[in-house]
C-alpha positions as CSV (number, residue, x, y, z in Angstrom):
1,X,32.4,-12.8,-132.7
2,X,31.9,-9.9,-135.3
3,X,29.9,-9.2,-138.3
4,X,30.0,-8.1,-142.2
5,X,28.1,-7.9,-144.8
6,X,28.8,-7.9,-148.7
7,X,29.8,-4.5,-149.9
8,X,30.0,-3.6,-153.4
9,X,32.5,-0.7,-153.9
10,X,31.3,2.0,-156.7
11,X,35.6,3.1,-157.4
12,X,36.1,-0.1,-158.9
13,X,33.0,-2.2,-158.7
14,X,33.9,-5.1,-156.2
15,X,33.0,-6.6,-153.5
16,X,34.4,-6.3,-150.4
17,X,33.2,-7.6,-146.6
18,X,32.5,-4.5,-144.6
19,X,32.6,-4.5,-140.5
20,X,28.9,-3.9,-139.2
21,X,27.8,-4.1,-135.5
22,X,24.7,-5.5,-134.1
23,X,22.2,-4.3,-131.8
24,X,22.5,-1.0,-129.7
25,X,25.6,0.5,-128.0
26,X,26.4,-0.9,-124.7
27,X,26.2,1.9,-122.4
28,X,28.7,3.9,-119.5
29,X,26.3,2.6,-117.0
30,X,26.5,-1.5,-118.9
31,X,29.8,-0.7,-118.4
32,X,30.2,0.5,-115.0
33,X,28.3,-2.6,-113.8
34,X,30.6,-4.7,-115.4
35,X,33.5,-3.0,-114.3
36,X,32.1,-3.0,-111.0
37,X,31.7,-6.6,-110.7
38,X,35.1,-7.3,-111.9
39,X,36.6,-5.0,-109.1
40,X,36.4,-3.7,-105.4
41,X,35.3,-0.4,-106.8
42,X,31.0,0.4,-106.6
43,X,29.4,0.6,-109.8
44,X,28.4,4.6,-108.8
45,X,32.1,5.3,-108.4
46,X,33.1,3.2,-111.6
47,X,30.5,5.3,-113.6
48,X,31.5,8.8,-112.0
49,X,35.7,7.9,-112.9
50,X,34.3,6.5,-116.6
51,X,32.1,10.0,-116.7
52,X,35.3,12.1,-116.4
53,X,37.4,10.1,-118.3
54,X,36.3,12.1,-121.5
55,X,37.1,15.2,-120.3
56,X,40.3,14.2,-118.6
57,X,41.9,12.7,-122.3
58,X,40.6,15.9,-123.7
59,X,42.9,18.1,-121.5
60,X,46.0,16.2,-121.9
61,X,45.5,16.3,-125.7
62,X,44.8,20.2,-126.1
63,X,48.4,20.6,-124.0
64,X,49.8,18.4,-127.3
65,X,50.6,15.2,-124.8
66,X,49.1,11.9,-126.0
67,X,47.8,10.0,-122.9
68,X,48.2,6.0,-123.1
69,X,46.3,3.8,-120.4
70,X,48.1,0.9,-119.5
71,X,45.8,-2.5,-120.9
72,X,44.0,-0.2,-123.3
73,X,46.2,2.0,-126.0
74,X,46.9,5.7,-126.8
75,X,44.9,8.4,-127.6
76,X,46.5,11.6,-129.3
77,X,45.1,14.1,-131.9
78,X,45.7,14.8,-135.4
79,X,44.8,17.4,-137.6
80,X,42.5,17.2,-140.6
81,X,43.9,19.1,-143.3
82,X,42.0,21.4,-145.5
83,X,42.4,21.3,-149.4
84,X,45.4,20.6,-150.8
85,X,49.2,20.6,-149.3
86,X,51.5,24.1,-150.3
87,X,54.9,24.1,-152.1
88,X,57.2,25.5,-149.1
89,X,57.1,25.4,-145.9
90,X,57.0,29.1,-145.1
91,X,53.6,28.7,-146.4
92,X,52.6,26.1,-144.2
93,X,50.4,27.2,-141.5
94,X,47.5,26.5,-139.1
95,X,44.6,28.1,-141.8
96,X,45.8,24.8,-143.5
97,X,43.7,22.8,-140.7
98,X,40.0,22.4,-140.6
99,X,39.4,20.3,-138.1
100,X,40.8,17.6,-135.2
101,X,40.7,14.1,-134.6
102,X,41.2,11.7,-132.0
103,X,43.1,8.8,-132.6
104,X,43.4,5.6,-130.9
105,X,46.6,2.7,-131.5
106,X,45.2,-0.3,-129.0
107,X,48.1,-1.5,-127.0
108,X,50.2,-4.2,-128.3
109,X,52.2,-6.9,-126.4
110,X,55.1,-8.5,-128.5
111,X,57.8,-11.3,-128.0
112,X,61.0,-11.4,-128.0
113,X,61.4,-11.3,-132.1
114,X,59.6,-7.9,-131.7
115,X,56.3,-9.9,-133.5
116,X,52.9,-8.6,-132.1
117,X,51.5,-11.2,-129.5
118,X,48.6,-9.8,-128.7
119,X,46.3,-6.5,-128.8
120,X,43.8,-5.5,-126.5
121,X,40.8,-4.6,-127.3
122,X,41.2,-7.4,-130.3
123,X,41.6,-10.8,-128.9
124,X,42.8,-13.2,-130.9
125,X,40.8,-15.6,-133.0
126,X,38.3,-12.7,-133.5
127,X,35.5,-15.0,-136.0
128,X,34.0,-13.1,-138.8
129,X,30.4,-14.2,-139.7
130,X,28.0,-13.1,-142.8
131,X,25.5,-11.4,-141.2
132,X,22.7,-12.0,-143.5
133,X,23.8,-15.8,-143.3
134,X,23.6,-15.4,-139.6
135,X,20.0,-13.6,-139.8
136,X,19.4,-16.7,-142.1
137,X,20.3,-19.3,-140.0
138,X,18.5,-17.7,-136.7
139,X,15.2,-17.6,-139.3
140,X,15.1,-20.9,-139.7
141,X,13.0,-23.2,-137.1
């Protein structure tokens, strides 16, 4: 299950349901156990490979590759432009660029009508609850 609260937006004064997550992160280590349980692997050697795996992404991406792992999605990088955009594109150039970001598309399976079956990462039926209902309700005796 996941979690929102009510949002009111100051652009246009509405309100919107906004994605919030409960409790603390789950760690490498959380998920090195779990990993570990769900394979032949040790939950040391799990947590060394997870570890790396940072590093690993990061040195495909600077070489301009995106890297994609199979049951999980693609990473690649994308620039984060600085001010506004210039009228030709001899005047385009990297001083344009202020910063980088990693992206992420989760995988996708689809069917033969080329409709999305399923992501990873987002299972389907994925329930929505009112978090402050669901505080509410857990209040109550």
């Amino acid at each position: 299950m996941s979690f929102y609260k009510k949002t009111k937006k100051a652009i246009d004064g509405k309100w919107y349901p906004q994605g919030v997550t409960v409790g603390r992160p789950v760690t490498t280590r959380e998920v090195a156990e779990q990993l570990a349980r769900l394979s032949s692997l040790s939950r040391g050697d799990v947590y060394s490979v997870l570890s790396e795996l940072g590093g690993v992404l990061a040195h495909y991406m600077a070489q301009g590759r995106t890297v994609k792992l199979e049951g999980m999605g693609t990473f690649f990088y994308t620039p984060d432009m600085k001010g506004q955009g210039v009228d030709t594109p001899q005047e385009v150039s990297a001083r344009q660029i202020r910063g980088t970001h990693v992206r992420f598309i989760p995988e996708t399976r689809r069917a033969a009508n080329k409709s999305i079956t399923a992501r990873t990462l987002v299972p389907l039926g994925v329930e929505w609850l009112d978090i402050e209902e669901e505080a509410a309700t857990r209040r109550q005796p």
